[in-house]
C-alpha positions in Angstrom: 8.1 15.7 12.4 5.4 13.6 11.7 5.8 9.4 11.1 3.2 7.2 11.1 4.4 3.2 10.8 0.9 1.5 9.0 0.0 -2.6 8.4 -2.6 -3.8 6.4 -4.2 -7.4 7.1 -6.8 -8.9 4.9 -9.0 -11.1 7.4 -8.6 -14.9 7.2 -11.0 -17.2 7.9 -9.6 -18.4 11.0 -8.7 -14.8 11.9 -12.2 -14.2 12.5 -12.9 -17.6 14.1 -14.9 -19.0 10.6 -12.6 -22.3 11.2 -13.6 -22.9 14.9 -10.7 -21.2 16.1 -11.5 -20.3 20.0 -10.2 -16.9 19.9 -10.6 -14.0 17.6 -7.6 -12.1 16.5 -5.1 -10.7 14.0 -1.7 -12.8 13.2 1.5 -10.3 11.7 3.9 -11.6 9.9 6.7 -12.9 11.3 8.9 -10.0 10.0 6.7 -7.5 11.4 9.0 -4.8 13.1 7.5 -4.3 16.3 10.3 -2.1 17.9 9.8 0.3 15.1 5.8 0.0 15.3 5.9 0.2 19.4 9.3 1.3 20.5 11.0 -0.4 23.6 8.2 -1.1 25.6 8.1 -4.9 25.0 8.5 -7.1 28.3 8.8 -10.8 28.6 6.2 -13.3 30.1 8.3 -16.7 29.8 8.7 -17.4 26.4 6.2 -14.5 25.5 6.9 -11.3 24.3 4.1 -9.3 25.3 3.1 -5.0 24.5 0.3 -4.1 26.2 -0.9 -0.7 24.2 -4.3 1.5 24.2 -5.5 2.2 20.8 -8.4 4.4 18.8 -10.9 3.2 17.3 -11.9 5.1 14.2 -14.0 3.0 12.3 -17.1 4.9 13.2 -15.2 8.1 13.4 -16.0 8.1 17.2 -12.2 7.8 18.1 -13.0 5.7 21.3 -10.0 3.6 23.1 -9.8 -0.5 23.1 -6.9 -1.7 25.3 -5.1 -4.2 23.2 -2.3 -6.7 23.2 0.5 -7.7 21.2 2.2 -10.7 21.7 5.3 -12.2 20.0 5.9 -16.0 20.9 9.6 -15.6 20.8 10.7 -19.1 21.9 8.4 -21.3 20.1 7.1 -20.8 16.7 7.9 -16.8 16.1 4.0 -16.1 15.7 3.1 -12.8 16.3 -0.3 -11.8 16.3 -2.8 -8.9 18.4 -5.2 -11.4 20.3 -8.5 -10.8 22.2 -10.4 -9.2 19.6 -14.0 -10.7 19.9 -15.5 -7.6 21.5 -14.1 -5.4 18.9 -15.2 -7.5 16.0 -18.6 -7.9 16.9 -18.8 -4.1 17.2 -18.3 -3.5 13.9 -19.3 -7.3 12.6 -15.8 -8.1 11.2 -16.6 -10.8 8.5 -13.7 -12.9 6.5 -12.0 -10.5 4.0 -13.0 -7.7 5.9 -9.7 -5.1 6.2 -7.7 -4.4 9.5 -5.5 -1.4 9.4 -3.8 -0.7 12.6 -1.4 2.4 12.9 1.6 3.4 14.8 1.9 7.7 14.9 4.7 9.8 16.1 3.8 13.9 16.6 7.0 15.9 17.9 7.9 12.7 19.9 3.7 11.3 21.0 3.3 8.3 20.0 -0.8 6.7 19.5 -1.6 4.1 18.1 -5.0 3.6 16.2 -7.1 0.8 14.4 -9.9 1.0 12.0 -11.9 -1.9 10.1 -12.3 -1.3 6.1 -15.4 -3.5 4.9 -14.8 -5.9 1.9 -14.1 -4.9 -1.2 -13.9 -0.8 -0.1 -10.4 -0.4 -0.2 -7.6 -2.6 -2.0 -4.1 -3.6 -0.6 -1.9 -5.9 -2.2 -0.3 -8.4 -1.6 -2.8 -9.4 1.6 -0.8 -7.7 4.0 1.2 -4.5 4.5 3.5 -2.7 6.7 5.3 0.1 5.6 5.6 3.9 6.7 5.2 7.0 5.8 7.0 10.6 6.9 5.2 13.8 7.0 1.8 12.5 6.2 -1.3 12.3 8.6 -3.7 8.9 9.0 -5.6 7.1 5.6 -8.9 8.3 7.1 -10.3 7.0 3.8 -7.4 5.3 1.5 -8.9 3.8 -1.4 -5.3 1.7 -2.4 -2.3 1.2 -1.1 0.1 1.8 -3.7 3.2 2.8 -1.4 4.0 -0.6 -0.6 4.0 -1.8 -3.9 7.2 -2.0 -6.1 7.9 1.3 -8.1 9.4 -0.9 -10.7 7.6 -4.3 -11.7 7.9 -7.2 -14.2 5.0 -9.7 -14.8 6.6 -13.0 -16.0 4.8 -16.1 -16.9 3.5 -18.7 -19.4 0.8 -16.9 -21.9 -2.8 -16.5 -20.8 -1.6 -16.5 -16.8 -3.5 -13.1 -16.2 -0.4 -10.8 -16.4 -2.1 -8.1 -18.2 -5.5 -8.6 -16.3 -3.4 -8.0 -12.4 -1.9 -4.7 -13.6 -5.4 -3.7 -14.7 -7.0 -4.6 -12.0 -4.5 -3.2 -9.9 -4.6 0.4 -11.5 -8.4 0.4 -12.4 -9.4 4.3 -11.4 -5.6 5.3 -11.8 -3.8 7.2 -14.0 -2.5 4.5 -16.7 -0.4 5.3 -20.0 0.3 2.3 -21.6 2.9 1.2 -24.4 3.7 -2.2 -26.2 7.5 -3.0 -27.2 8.4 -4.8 -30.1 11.7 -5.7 -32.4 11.3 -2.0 -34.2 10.8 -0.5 -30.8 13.6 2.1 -30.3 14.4 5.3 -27.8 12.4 7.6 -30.4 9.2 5.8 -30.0 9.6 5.1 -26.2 10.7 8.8 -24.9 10.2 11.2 -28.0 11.6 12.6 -31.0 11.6 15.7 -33.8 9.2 14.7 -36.2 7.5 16.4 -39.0 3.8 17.9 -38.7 1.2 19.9 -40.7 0.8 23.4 -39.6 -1.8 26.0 -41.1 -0.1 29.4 -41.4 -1.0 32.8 -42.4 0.2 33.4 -46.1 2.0 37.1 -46.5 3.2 39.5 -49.2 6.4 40.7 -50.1 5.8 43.1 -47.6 5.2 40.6 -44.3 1.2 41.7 -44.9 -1.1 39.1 -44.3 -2.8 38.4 -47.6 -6.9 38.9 -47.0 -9.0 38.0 -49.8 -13.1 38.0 -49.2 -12.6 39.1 -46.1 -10.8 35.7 -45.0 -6.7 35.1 -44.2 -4.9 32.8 -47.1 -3.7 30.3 -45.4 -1.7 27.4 -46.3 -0.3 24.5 -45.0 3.9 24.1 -44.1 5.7 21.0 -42.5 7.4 22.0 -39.4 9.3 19.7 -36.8 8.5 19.0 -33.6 9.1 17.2 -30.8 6.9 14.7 -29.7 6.5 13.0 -26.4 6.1 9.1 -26.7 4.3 7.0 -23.3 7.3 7.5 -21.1 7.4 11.3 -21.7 3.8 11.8 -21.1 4.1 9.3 -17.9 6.9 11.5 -16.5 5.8 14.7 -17.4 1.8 13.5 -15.9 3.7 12.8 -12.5 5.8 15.6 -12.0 2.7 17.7 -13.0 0.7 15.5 -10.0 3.6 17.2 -8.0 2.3 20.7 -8.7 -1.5 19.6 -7.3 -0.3 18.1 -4.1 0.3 20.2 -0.8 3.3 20.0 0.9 4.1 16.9 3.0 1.1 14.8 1.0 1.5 11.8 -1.4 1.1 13.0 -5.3 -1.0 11.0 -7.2 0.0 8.3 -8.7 1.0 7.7 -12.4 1.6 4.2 -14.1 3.4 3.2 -17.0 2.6 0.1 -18.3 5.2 -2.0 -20.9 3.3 -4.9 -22.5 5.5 -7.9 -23.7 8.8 -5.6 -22.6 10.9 -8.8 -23.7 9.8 -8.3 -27.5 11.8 -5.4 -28.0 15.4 -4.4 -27.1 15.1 -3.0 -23.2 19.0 -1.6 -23.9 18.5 -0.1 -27.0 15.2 1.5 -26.2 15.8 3.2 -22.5 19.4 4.1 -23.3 20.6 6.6 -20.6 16.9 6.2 -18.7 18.5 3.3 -17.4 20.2 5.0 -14.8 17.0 6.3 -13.9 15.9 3.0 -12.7 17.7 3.2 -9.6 15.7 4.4 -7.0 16.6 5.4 -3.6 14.6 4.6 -0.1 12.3 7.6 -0.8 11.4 6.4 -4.2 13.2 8.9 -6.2 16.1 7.8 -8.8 19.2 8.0 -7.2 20.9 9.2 -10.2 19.8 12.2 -12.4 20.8 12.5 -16.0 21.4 15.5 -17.9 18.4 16.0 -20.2 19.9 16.3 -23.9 19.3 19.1 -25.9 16.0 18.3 -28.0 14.2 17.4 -24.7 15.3 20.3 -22.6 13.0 22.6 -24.4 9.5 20.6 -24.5 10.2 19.4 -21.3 10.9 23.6 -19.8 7.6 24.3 -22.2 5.5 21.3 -20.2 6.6 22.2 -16.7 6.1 26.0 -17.3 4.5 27.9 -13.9 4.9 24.8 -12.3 4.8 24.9 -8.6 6.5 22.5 -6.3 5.1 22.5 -2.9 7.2 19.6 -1.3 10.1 21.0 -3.3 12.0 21.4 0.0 11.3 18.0 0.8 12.9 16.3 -2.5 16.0 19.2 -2.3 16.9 18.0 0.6 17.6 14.1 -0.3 19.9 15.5 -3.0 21.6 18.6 -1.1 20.8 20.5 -4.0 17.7 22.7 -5.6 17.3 19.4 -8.0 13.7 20.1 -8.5 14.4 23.5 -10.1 16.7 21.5 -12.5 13.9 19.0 -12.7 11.4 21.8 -14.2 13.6 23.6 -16.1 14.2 20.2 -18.0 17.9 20.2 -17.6 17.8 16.9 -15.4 15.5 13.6 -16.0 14.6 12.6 -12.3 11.6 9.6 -11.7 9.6 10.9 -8.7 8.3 8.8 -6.1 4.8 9.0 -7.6 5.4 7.2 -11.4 5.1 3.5 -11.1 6.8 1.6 -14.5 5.3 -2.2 -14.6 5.9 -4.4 -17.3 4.6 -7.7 -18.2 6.7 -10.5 -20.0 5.8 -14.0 -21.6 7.9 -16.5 -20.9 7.3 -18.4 -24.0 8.9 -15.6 -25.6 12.1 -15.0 -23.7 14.4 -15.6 -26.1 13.7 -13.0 -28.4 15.9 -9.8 -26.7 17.3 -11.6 -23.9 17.3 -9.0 -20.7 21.0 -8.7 -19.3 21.5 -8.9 -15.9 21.8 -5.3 -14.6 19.2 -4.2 -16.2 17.0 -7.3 -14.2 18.4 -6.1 -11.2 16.7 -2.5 -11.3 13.1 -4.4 -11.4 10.6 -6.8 -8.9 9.6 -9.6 -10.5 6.3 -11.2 -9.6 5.5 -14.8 -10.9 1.9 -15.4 -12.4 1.3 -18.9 -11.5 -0.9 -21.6 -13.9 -3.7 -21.6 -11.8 -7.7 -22.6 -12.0 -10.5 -19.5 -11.9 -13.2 -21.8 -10.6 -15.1 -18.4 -10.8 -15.1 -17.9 -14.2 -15.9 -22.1 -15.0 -14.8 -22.0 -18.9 -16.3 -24.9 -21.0 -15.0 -26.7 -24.4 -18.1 -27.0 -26.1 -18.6 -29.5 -29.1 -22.3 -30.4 -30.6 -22.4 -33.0 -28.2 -19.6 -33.1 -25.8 -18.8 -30.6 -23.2 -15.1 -30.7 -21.4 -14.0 -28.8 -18.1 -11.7 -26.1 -19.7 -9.2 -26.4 -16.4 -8.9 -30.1 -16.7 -7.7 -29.8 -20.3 -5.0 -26.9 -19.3 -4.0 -29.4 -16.6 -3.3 -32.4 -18.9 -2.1 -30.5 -21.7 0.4 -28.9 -19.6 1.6 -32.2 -17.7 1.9 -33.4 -21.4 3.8 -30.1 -22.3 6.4 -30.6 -19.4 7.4 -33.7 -20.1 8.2 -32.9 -23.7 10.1 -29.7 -23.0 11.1 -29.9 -19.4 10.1 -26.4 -19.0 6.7 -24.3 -17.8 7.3 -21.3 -20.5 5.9 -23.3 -23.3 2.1 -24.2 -21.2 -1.2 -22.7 -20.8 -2.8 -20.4 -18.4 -6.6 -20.0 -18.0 -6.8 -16.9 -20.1 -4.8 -18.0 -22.9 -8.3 -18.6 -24.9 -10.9 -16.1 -23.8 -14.4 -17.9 -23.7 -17.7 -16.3 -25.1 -20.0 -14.2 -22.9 -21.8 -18.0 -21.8 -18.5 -19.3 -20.6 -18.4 -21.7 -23.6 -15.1 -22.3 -26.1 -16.4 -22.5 -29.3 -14.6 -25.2 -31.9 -13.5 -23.0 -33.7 -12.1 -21.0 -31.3 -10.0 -23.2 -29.5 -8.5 -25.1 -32.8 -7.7 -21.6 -34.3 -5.9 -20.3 -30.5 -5.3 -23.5 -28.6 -4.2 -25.8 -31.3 -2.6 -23.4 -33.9 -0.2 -23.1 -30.5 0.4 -26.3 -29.7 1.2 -27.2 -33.2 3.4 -24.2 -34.4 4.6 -23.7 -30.9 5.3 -26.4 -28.7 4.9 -29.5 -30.9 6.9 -28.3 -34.0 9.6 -28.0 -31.7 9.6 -31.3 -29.5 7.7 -33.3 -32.0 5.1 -35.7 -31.8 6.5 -38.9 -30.4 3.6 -39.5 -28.4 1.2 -41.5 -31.0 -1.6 -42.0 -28.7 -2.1 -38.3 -28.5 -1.2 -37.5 -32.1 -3.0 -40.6 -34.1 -6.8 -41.5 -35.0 -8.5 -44.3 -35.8 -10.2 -45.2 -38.9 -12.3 -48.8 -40.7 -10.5 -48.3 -44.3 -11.9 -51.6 -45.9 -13.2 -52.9 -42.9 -10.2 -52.9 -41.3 -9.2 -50.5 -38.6 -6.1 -48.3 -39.0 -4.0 -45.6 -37.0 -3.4 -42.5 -39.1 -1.3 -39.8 -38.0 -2.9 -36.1 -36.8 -2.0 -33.7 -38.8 -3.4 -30.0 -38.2 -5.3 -30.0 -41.5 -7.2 -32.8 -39.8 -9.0 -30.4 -37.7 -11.0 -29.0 -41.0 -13.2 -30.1 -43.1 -12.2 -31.0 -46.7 -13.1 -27.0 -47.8 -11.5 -25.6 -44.6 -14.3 -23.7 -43.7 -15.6 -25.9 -40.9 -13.5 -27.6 -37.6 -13.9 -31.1 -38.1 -15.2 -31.9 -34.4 -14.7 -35.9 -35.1 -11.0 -35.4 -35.3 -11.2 -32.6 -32.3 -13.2 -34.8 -30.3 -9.8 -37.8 -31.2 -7.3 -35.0 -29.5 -9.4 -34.0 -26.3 -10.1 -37.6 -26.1 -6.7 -38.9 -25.6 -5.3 -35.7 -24.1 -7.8 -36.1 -21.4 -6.9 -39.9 -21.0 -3.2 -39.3 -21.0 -2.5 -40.1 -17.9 -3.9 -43.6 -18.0 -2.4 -43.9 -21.5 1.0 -43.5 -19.8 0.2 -45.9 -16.8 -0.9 -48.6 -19.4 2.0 -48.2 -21.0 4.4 -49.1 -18.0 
């Protein structure tokens, strides 16, 4: 048997001495598993755990040996980190964000150990650092992501415009993506499949059974027929089992994503109906529980997997004690392989429209998408002549936000308004997105007890008077133009909130 125990470490800056550390090294996580990546061999050095361990070096392909360290500071501060590495990192000239992947292989009971340095940007691995393993499967000579570590089964959550849709694309760009939006009239039919009625040219005949020729062409004529057509979670499944038949035995098939836009717009009970025992998986990433195909999907499902070969079918049999995968492509059994990833992305701001029960929550990761700044991207509120720093708004507006609704679902991310090709948000732009929102969404809601931030001023016979802000305000008298005075009255005191608020105490 074959078992190789893999971490990946993206580089820090103080990894690679950028910070004026005075050595150069790799840190592991603190729930690295050593034993499992070294064996026994560990001995102690007063409150040091030290491995002393010869590795390869196949970053050039030349396979030559660096004695190496690991140490483990048991009785102080749990680091664990592989010191020492100056030499190494000059050799191949290691920079910050450059890619460590050191490896751990078992062959019929040899163990070695290799390490190899990926340049910035070749490969991706996320999150920063990963240790996982793999059965049955020789080195990543060359991987170009690392998709095993990842969760099978993901939900993106967070306020609107966080980037949700942005990481999954990102994270599947080159991969094999079939994507699908739910929404209230989503049902099982249009997530899995259904019988419906399609246009089919046939062959007109006689009394006879003759086909009818006439000027030397067949009279044809069109007939509605059912049949049964796979929806995005039919053509996901079907793609990955099919990625099955074109991998060799003891290899990883290629992956296969299904992605679920705004999954908490439509009924997530009501729409995967028995799929959701499916979600289950086991430690191999296969469900843990089949389910019986039902009748109208048995036969497109045998028609799809027809001559399909299973090299690895041995392999999957085997976690199950049965021949599964001959079930599997006979499409009497629904089984997710290891290989189909189903992500999702929800909107917080939106939660309430098919709340997602508990059991069903419990069958997915969830990963947070924070409000944070994209310095990189620098977005600008432009007005004829005022600019404002886009983050600094989504900042105050926010702090504003939270202290009328006590809650983060109802604020701004970066993306929420997508700026022009300059990195400019147009007037119009951000009245008809931005404030369209905060009026219909946020503000409706909580109302508009703040008057500094919902008044302007105005001389009305030469005297100066507070008027409230109404939406309309932020048009001209035609409505065909954003009245920029009015706009510039809002980012004024939404900007000066703060010290609004301090006056005020």
């Amino acid at each position: 048997m074959k078992k190789s125990v893999f971490f990946y470490k993206e580089l820090t800056p103080a990894e690679v001495g950028n910070t004026g550390t005075h050595e150069i090294y790799v840190r592991l996580p603190n729930n690295f598993d050593h034993e499992a990546f070294f064996g026994n061999k560990a001995t102690e050095n007063g409150s040091v755990l030290e491995i002393n361990f010869t590795a390869f070096d196949t970053t050039d392909s030349n396979y030559n040996s660096v004695n190496l360290r690991f140490v483990y500071f048991i009785n102080s501060n749990q680091e664990k980190r592989i010191p020492g590495l100056g030499e190494i990192f000059k050799l191949h000239n290691v920079q910050e964000g450059d890619i460590v992947c050191i490896e751990s292989r078992e062959d019929n009971s040899q163990t070695s150990f290799y390490i190899h340095f990926y340049k910035k940007g070749s490969i991706t691995i996320y999150p920063s650092s990963v240790f996982f393993m793999r059965i049955g499967e020789e080195m990543l000579t060359n991987p170009k992501s690392i998709f095993s570590s990842l969760p099978l089964q993901q939900i993106y959550y967070g306020a609107p415009g966080t980037g949700k849709s942005f990481e999954i694309n990102l994270l599947t760009k080159d991969k094999v993506v079939i994507r699908t939006t739910f929404h209230p009239d989503s049902d099982y039919s249009t997530f899995v499949g259904a019988y419906k009625p399609t246009s089919i040219e046939i062959p007109v005949r006689d009394v006879t059974g003759k086909v009818i020729v006439e000027n030397g062409k067949q009279v044809t004529e069109n007939r509605i027929v059912y049949e049964f057509v796979e929806q995005a979670f039919l053509q996901a499944y079907t793609k990955a089992w099919k990625a099955y038949a074109e991998t060799a035995a003891g290899e990883y098939a290629k992956e296969q994503f299904l992605v679920i836009e705004e999954i908490n717009r439509g009924n997530c009970a009501q729409i995967f109906g028995d799929l959701f025992q499916l979600l289950d998986r086991n430690r191999y990433g296969f469900s843990d529980y089949p389910i019986t195909a039902d009748k109208d999907m048995k036969k497109p499902l045998a028609k799809a997997f027809k001559d399909l070969t299973i090299a690895d079918a041995d392999r999957i049999n085997k976690i199950y004690d049965k021949d599964i995968v001959s079930q599997v492509l006979n499409g009497e059994v629904l089984l997710l392989p290891d290989n189909l990833y189903i992500w999702a992305t929800m909107n917080t701001s939106d939660q309430s429209l098919f709340p997602i029960d508990s059991a069903f929550k419990r069958r997915w990761d969830w990963k947070y998408m924070k409000i944070r700044n994209h310095p990189e991207e620098n977005y600008k509120i432009k007005l004829a002549d005022t600019e404002y720093d886009w983050w600094e708004f989504i900042q105050r507006i926010n702090e504003i936000i939270a202290s009328m609704t006590s809650s983060a679902d109802k604020q701004l991310g970066y993306f929420f308004c997508k700026a022009a090709g300059d990195g400019t948000i147009s007037p119009e732009t951000f009245v008809s997105k931005v404030i369209f929102y905060l009026w219909n969404d946020v503000f409706k809601d909580y109302g508009f007890e703040d008057e500094s931030l919902f008044s302007y001023k105005e001389i009305v016979d030469g005297k100066e008077e507070t008027k409230e802000l109404t939406f309309p305000d932020f048009y001209d008298e035609d409505g065909e133009k954003v009245n920029e005075v009015r706009l510039k009255d809002f980012l004024d005191s939404v900007m000066n909130w703060k010290k609004d608020e301090e006056s005020k105490r």
